[in-house]
N, C-alpha and C positions, 0 to 999 in steps of 0.2 A: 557661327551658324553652320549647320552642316545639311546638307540637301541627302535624303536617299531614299530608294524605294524599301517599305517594309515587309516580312515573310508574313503568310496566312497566320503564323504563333503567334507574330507582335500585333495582331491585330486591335486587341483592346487595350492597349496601348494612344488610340486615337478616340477612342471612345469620352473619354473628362473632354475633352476640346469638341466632341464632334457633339455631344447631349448638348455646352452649354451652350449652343448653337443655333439648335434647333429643336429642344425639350423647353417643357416647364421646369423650373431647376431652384435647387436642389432633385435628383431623381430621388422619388421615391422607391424603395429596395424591389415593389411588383416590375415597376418602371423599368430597373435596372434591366432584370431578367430578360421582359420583353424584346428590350433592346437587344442584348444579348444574341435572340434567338433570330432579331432582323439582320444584325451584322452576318449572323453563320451562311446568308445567303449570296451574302459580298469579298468572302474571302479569299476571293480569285481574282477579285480588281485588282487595276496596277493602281496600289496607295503607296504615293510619296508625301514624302514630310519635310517640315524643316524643325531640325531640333537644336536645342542651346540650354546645355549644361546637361543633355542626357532627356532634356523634357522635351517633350512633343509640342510644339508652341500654334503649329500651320498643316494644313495636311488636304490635297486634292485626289481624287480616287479617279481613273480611268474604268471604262464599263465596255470593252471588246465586241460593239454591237455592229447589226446592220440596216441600211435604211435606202430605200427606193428613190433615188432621183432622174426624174423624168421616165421611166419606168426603166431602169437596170438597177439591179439591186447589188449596192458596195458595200466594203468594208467600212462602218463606222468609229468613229472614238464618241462616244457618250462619256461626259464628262457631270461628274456630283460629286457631295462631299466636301465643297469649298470652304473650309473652317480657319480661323486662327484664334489665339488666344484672347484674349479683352485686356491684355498688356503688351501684345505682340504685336496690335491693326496699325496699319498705316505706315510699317516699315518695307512692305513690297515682298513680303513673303509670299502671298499668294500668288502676286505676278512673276517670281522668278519661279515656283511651284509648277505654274500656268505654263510657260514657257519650257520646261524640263518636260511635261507630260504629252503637247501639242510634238515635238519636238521628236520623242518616242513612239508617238501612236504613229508619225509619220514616215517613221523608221521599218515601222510592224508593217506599213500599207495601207494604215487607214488614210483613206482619201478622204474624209470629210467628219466633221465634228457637229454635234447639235448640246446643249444646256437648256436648264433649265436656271436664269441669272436671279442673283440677289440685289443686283441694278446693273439695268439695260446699258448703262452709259460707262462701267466697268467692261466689260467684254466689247460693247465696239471698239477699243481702244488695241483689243487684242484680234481684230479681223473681225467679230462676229458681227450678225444678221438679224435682229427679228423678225420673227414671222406672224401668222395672224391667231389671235387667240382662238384656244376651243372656246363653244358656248356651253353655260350652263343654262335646263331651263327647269323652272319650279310652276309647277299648276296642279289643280285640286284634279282628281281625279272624273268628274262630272266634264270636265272641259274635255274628251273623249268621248262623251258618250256616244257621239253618231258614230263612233266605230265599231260598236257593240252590236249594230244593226247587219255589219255587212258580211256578206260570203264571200269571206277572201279561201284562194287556191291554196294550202298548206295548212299545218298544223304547228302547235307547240307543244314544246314539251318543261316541264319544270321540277328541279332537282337543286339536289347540295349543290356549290361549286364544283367538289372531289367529283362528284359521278359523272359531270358534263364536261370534264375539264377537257376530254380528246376534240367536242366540238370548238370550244374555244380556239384550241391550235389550231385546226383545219381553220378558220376564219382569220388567224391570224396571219397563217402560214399564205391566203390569197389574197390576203390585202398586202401582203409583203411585196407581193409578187407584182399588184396593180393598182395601187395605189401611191400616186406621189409624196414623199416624204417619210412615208410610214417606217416606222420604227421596228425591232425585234433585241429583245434581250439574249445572251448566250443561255448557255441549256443548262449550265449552274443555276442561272437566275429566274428563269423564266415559271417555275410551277411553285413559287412562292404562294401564290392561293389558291391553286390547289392543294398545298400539303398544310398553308392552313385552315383552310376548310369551313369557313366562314362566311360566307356569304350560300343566297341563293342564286340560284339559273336560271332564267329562262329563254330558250332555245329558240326560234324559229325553223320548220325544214319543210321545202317542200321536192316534190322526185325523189326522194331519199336520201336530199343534201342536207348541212344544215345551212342557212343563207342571213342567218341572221342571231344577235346574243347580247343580252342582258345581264351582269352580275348587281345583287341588289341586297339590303338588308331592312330591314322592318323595326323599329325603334320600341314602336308600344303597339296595343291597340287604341286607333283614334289617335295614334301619331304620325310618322314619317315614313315616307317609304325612299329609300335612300338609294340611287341607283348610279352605278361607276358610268362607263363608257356604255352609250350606245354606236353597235357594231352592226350595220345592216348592210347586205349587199345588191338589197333592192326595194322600192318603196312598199310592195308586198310585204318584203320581211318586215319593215318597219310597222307597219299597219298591226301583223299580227303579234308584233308583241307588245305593240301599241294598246290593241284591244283587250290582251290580257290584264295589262296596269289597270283599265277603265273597271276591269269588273272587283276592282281592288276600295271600289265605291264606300262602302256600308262600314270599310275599315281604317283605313288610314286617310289624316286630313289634306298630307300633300305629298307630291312626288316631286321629286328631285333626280335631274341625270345630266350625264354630261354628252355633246353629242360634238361632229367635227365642225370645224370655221363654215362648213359651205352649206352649211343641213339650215333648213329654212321652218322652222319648229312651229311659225306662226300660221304654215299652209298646212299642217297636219290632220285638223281637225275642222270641219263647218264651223262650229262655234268655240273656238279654241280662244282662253282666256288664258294670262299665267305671264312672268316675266324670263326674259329672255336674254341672258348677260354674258357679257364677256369682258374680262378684269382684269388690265395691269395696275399693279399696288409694289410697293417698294418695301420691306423686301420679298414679299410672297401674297397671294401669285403672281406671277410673271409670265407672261405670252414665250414658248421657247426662242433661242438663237441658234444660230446655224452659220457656220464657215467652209469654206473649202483649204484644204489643206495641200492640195495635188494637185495642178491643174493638168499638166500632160498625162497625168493616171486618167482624166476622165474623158480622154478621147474615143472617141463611137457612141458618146452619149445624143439621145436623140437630136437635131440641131433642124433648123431653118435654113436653107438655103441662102447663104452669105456670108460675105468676107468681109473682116474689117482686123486690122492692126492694133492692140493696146498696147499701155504701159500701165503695168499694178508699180504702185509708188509705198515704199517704207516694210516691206513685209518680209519676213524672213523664211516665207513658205513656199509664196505664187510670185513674190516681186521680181519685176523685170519686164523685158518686151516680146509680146506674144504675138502669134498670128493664126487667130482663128479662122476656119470655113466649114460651113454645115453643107456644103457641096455631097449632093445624095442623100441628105436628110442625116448626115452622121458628124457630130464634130470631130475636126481634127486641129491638133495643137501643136504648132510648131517654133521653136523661139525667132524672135523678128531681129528683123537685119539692122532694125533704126529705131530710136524714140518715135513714140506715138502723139501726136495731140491727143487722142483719149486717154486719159490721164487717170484710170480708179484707185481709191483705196479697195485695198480685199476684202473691206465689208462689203464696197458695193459690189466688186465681182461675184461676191456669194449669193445676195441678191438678186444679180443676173440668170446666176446659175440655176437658182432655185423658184424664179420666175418673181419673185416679189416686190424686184425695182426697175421701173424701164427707166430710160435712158434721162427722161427731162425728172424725174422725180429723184433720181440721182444728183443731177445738178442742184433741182430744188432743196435738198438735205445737203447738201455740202460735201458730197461722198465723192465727188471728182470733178473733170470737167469734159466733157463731151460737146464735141463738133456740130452743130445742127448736120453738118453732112453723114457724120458718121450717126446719128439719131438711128435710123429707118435700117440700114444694116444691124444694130445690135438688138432693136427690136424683133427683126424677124428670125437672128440666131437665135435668140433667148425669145421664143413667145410667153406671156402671160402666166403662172399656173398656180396654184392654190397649194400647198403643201398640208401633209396633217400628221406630226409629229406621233399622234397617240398616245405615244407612254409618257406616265411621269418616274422621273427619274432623276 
């Protein structure tokens, strides 16, 4: 078996392993194209393979992104593409794949890696983290109506995708900036829908910003209204594009969107009716993962006032003995002189890192062992905090 990375030319090349994957399969020849024209978007990834007798049997893609932890925005590794043959599973190609690309992104400077898993209990075994699901919420359009009543401060506007797409960046580009965990594609990848131009807009601005953004599509009349990411960056924006959907009344039977872990969809409305989900299923969808790959790269990241001593156990990224202090509100990392009784695996370090495990729910998942003394110190380096990954990828 031979491991290597492939040029943008051998690209379809991964394509038979990557469709029978994640298509309906046999492809149908429209199918093919389609495809086709999704990979011409990815051909800048770092795609490694493993090949035997010349064929493409495994193959993981690297995605050069960035993503906001604790508000500093790093170098990412976005990691997709996770395929192998249906004669090839269960021989460890993926995880020596895994380990070659983890390995490189770390090399690049990417400090931190997030996935979307094909099961959860594969990647913890590689460092990673879940985090908490987005929500999906579905309700008739009637369940808004007392929005349709009020005098909110701003306007909307509504368009192709193409003609609104510079709003989209600009909301992208400040959530990037303030929001934790929030993702960004590189600039290869990122106007994918803009150039296919497919969907509708709808905008929120108010002062001559815009502060809020809907992409959406319409099925039939007296069908669906089918809505990606809601993107608001204040309960205003949300309201008014809120209100737009409602007067979507007289036309489609339901609306569907997806919106972040923290957004409370049930307080939206006085009489808000509609269900409200969020779903890990094996193998899709899946709630993202999330690892740290660096730790002394991520020092000045926001911290808590306090000191404590670890040991990251079995890792070939973070393992060893560290010595963290948020001394001035800024972490600093430096390697420790001695074993630590805090004992983590670097899933739960990432955890830590990314606010989604304290210290006794650590212990209660089996992710290390922690000192009742050392509790209240890792607590207040690492406080609490919600992440929200965004993109699918």
């Amino acid at each position: 078996m031979e491991i290597r990375q492939i040029t943008e030319d051998e690209a379809a090349r991964v394509l038979p392993v990557r469709a029978y994957a994640f298509e309906a399969t046999p492809l149908a020849p429209q199918r093919i194209e389609e495809l086709n024209r999704f990979m011409s978007f990815r051909l800048k990834n770092t795609t490694l393979v493993a090949e035997e007798d010349g064929e493409v049997v495994a193959s993981v893609a690297g995605i050069p992104m960035r993503q906001n932890v604790r508000g500093v925005v790093h170098p990412m590794l976005g990691v997709a593409g996770v395929v192998s043959h249906p004669l090839a599973r269960r021989r460890g190609h993926v995880r020596t794949l895994m380990h070659d690309l983890l390995r490189r992104g770390r090399e690049e400077g990417r400090l931190i890696t997030a996935l979307h898993p094909f099961r959860a209990g594969f990647y913890a075994r590689l460092g990673y983290v879940g985090l908490t699901a987005p929500r999906t919420v579905t309700l008739r359009p009637e369940a808004l109506a007392s929005l349709l009543r009020l005098d909110l401060p701003g306007e909307v506007r509504f368009r192709r995708i193409a003609e609104g797409w510079d709003d989209v960046l600009t909301l992208q580009d400040r959530f990037l900036h303030g929001r934790h965990g929030f993702t960004e594609f590189p600039e290869y990848r990122r106007h994918q829908p803009r150039d296919d131009d497919e969907q509708w807009l709808v905008t929120a601005h108010r002062d001559g910003e815009v502060i809020g953004a809907l992409p959406y599509r319409i099925t039939d009349y007296g069908g669906d209204l089918t809505g990606g990411v809601l993107l608001c960056e204040s309960p205003v924006a949300r309201a008014l594009i809120l209100r737009f959907l409602a007067g979507h009344v007289d036309q489609v039977g339901e609306i569907t969107l997806r919106t972040a872990p923290s957004e409370r969809p049930e307080l939206w409305s006085t009489d808000f009716t509609g269900t409200i989900t969020s779903t890990a299923a094996v193998p899709h969808p899946a709630p993202p993962m999330v690892r740290v790959l660096d730790l002394p790269a991520l020092a000045g990241l926001p911290a808590g006032e306090a000191r404590v001593t670890i040991t990251v156990v079995d890792d070939d990224y973070v393992g060893g003995g560290w010595e963290l202090d948020g001394a001035g509100g800024a972490l600093s990392v430096k390697p420790a002189a001695a074993s630590s009784e805090v004992r983590l695996t670097a899933a739960a370090l990432s955890g830590l890192v990314y606010g989604m495990l304290g210290p006794e729910e650590i212990v209660a998942r089996g992710l290390g062992a922690v000192p009742v003394a050392a509790q209240d110190a890792l607590s207040t380096l690492f406080p609490p905090a919600e992440p929200w990954v965004y993109l699918d990828f």
